[in-house]
C-alpha positions as CSV (number, residue, x, y, z in Angstrom):
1,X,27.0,3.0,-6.3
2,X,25.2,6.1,-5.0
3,X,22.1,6.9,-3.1
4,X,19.7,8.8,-5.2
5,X,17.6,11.5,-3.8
6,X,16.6,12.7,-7.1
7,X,13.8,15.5,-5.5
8,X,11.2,17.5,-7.3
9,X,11.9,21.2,-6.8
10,X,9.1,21.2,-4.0
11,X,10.3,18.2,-2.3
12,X,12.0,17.9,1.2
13,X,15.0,16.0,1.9
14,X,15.0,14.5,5.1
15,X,18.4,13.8,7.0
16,X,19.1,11.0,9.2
17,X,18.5,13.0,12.6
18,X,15.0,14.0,10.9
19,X,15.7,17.4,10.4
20,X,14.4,18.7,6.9
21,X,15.8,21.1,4.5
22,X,14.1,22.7,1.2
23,X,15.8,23.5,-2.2
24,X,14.9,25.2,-5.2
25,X,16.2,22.7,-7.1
26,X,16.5,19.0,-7.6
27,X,18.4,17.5,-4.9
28,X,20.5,14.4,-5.6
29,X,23.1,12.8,-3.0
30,X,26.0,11.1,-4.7
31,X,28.6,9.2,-2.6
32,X,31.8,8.7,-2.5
33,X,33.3,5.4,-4.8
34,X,33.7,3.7,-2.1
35,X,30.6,4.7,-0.1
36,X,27.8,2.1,-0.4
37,X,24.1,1.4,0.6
38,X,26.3,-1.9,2.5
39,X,28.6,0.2,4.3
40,X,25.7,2.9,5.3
41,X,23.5,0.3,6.4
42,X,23.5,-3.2,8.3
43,X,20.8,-5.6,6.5
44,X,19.1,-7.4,9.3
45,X,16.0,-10.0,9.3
46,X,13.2,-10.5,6.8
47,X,10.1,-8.7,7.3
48,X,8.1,-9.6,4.4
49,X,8.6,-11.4,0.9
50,X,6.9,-10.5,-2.4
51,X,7.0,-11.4,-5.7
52,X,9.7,-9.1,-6.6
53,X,11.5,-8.1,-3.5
54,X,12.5,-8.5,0.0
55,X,11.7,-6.1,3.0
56,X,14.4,-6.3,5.7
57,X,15.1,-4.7,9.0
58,X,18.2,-2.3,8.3
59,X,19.9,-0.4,10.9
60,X,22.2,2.7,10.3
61,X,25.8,1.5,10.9
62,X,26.9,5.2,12.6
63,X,23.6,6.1,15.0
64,X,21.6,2.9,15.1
65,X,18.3,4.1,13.9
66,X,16.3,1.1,12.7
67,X,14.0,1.5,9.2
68,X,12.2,-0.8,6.8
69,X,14.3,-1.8,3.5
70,X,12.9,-2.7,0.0
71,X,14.9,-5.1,-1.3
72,X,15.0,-5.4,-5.1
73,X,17.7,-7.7,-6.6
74,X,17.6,-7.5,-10.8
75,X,18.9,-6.1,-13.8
76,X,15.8,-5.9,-15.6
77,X,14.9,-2.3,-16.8
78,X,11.3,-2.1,-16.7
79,X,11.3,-3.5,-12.9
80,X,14.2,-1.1,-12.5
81,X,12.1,2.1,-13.9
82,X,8.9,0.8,-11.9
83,X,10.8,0.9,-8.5
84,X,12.4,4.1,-9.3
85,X,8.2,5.5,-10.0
86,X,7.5,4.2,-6.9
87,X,10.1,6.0,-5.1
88,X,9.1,9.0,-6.8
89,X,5.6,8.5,-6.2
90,X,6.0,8.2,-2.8
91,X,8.3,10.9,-2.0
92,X,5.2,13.2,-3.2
93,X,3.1,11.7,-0.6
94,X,2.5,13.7,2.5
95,X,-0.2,11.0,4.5
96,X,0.4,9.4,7.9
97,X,-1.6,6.7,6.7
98,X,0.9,6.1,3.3
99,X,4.3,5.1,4.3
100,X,7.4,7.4,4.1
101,X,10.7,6.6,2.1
102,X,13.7,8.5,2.6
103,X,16.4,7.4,0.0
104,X,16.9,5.2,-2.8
105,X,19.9,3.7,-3.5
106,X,21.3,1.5,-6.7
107,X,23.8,0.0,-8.5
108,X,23.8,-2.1,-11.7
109,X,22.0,-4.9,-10.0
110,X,20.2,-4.0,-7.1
111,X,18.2,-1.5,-5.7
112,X,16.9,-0.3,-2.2
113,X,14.4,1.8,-1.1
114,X,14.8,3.0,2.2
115,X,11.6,3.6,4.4
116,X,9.9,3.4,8.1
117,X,9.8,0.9,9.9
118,X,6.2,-0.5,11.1
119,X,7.0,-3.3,14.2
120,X,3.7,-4.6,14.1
121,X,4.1,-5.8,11.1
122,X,1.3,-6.3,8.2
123,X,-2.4,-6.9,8.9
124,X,-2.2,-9.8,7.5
125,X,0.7,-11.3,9.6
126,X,-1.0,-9.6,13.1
127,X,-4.4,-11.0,12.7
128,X,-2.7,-14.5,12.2
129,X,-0.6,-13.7,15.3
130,X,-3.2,-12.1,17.3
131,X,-6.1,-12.5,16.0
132,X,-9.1,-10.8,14.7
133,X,-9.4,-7.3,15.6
134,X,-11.7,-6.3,18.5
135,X,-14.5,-3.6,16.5
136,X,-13.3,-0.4,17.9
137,X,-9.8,-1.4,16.8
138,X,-10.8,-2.4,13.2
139,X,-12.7,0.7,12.5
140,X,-9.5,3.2,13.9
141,X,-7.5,0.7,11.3
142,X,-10.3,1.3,8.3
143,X,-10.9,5.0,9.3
144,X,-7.0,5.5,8.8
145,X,-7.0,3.5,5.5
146,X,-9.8,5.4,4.2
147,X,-8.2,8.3,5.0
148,X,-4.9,7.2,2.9
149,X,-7.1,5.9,0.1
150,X,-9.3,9.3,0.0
151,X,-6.0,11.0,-0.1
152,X,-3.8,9.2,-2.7
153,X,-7.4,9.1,-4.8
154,X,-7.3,13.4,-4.7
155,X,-3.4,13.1,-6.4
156,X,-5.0,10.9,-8.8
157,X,-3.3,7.8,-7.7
158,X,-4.7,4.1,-7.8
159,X,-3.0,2.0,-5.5
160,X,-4.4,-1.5,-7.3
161,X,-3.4,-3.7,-4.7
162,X,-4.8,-3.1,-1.3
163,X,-4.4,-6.3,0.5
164,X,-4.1,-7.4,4.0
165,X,0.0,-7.7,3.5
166,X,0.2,-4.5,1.9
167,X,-1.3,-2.6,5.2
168,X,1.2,-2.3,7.9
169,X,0.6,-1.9,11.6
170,X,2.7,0.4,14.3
171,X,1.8,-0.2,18.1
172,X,1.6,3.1,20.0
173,X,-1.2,3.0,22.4
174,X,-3.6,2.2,19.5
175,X,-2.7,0.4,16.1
176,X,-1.3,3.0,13.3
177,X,-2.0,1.8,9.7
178,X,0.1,2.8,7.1
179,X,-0.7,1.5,2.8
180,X,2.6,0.6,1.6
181,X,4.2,-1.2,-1.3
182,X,3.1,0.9,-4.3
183,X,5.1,-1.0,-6.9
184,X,1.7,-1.7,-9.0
185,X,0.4,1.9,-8.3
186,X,-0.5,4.1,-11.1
187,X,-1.0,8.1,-11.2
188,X,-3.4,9.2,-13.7
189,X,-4.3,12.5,-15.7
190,X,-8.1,13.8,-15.7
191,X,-7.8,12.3,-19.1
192,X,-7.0,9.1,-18.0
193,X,-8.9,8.3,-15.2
194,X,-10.4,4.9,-16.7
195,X,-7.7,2.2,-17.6
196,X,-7.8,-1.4,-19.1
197,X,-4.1,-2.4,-17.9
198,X,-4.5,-5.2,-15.2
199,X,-1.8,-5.2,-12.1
200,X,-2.6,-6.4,-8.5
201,X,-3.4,-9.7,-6.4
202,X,-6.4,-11.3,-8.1
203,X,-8.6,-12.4,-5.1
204,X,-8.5,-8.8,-4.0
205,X,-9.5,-7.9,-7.8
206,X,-12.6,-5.9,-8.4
207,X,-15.4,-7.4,-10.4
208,X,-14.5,-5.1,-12.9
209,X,-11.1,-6.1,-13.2
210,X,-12.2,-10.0,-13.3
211,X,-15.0,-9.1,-15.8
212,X,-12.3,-7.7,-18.1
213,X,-14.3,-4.1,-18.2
214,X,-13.0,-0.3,-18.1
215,X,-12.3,0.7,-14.3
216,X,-11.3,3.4,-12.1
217,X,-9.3,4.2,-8.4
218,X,-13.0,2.7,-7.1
219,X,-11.3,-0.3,-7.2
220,X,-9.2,0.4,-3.9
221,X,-12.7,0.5,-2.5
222,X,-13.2,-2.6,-3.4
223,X,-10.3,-3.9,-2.0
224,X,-10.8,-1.8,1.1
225,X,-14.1,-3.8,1.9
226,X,-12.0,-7.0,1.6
227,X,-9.6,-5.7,3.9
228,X,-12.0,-4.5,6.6
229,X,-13.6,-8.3,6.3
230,X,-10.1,-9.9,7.1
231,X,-9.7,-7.4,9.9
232,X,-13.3,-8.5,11.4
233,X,-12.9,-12.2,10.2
234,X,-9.5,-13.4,9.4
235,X,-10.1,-14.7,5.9
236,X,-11.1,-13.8,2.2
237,X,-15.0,-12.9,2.3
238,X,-15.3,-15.2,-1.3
239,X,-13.2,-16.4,-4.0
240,X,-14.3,-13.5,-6.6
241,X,-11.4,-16.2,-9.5
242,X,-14.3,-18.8,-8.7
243,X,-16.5,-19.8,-11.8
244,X,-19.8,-20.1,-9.4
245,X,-19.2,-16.9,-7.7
246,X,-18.2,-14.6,-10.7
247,X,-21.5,-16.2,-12.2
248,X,-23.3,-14.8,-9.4
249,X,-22.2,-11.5,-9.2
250,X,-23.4,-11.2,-12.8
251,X,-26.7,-12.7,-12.6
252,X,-27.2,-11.2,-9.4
253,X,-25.4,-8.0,-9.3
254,X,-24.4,-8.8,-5.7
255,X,-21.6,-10.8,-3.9
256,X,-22.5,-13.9,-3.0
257,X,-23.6,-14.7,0.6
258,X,-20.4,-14.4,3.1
259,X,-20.1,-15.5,7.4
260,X,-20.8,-12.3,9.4
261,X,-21.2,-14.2,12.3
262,X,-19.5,-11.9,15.5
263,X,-19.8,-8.9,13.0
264,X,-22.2,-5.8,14.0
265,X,-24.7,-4.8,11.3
266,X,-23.1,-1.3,11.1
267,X,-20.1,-3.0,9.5
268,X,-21.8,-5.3,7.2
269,X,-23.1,-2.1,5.9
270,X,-20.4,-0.3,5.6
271,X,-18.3,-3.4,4.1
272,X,-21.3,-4.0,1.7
273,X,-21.1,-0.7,0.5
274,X,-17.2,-1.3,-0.2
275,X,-18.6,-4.3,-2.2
276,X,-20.7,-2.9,-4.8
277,X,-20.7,-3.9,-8.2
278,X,-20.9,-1.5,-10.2
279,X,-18.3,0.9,-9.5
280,X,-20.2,3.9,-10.8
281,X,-22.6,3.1,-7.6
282,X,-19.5,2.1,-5.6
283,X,-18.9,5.1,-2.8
284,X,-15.6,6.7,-3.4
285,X,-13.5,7.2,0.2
286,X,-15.1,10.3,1.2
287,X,-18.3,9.4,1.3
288,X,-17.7,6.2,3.7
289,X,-15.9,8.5,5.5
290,X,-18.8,9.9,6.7
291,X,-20.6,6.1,7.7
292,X,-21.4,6.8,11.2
């Protein structure tokens, strides 16, 4: 087994006391036979299940430093060469709203992608703890996730599945979000910009998406809105796999009716705005950025 830091020539390689070092060439870290991702790191408890992995606390055996770990247990090559383009994909990404990995490690079965930690946990899991966020605290938490979703959008990256679960939250004086799990991200050329292939979580699924049309990174922005609602709310705006409601949308070329009830009108707007149907009207990150 060996940890692979398998860097572009630009990339930084980050050692455990956080100091950085640059190389001119790729930078890979190969350990010793017996040296192991189990004997560098303790596995700890579960932070979060998915579909196709585990997140669990890990903690450094030598200095104790705590971080997130992604958790992928299969031989399977295609899920094998997706989590290795996420780890590559993500080591490009220099956003303190997109979560930062720091090695990958491997063997024949198993893979884990080492990360930071968020204690706050997900949005997801903190508004069923906590509940809803107060409005000044949900738009810090949307500003921030624009700000992630404007940048990944300028490297030409579509995330595909923003979601309450895949937004984690850090606690220092005022909540930190960071977009994480990438697995069904995709980066695109100029040439490819539109795409047909569907990946995600289908009640977060643009119209476009459960329409079966052509679509574009706008559908983060779609997903955004649905995020910002949960924040505000605590629960799905609609049920865009319903029969009724997809109807709807089509006839009507809106989303159905939805609760605002302890919601200002500013942020109906600005969520409405997420939720337009056509994604060629749909505003892309910048320009909610600048919603008062």
């Amino acid at each position: 087994m060996r940890p692979l830091l398998n860097l572009p020539c630009s990339d930084v390689a980050t050692d455990k006391a956080g100091a950085s070092s640059s190389s001119s060439s790729p930078v890979e870290a190969v350990s010793s036979p017996t040296s192991s991702f189990r004997t560098a790191y303790q596995l700890g408890k579960v932070l979060g299940v998915g579909s196709m992995s585990v997140v669990r606390i890990g903690t450094h055996r030598l200095d104790g430093r705590r971080i997130a770990v992604k958790c992928i247990s299969s031989d399977d090559e295609e899920l094998r060469e997706a989590t290795r383009s996420e780890y590559a994909l993500l080591r490009s990404a220099r956003h303190h709203a997109v979560i930062h990995v720091e090695a990958l490690y491997f063997n024949k079965d198993s893979m884990w992608i080492c990360m930071d930690i968020c204690e706050s946990g997900c949005v997801e899991s903190y508004v069923r703890r906590e509940g809803v966020l107060k409005e000044a605290d949900a738009a810090s938490c949307f500003l921030q996730l624009l700000q992630g979703v404007d940048y990944i959008h300028s490297k030409r990256i579509v995330h595909r599945d923003l979601k309450p679960a895949n937004l984690l939250l850090k606690s220092e004086g005022q909540l930190l979000l960071v977009i994480t799990d990438f697995n069904c991200a995709k980066q695109i050329g100029d040439s490819g910009a539109r795409m047909l292939t569907e990946r995600g979580t289908h009640h977060f699924s643009a119209p476009e998406l459960r329409f079966g049309r052509l679509w574009n990174e706008r559908i983060d922005i779609w997903s955004s809105g649905l995020c910002l609602y949960y924040m505000l709310r605590g629960e799905l705006a609609f049920n865009i796999m319903d029969r009724e409601t997809a109807k709807y949308m089509i006839q009507y070329a809106r989303v159905p009716a939805v609760c605002w009830d302890g919601v200002t009108s500013l942020f109906q707007n600005l969520t409405l705005q997420c939720w337009t149907i056509d994604s060629c009207d749909r505003p892309p990150a910048m320009e909610l950025l600048l919603h008062p």
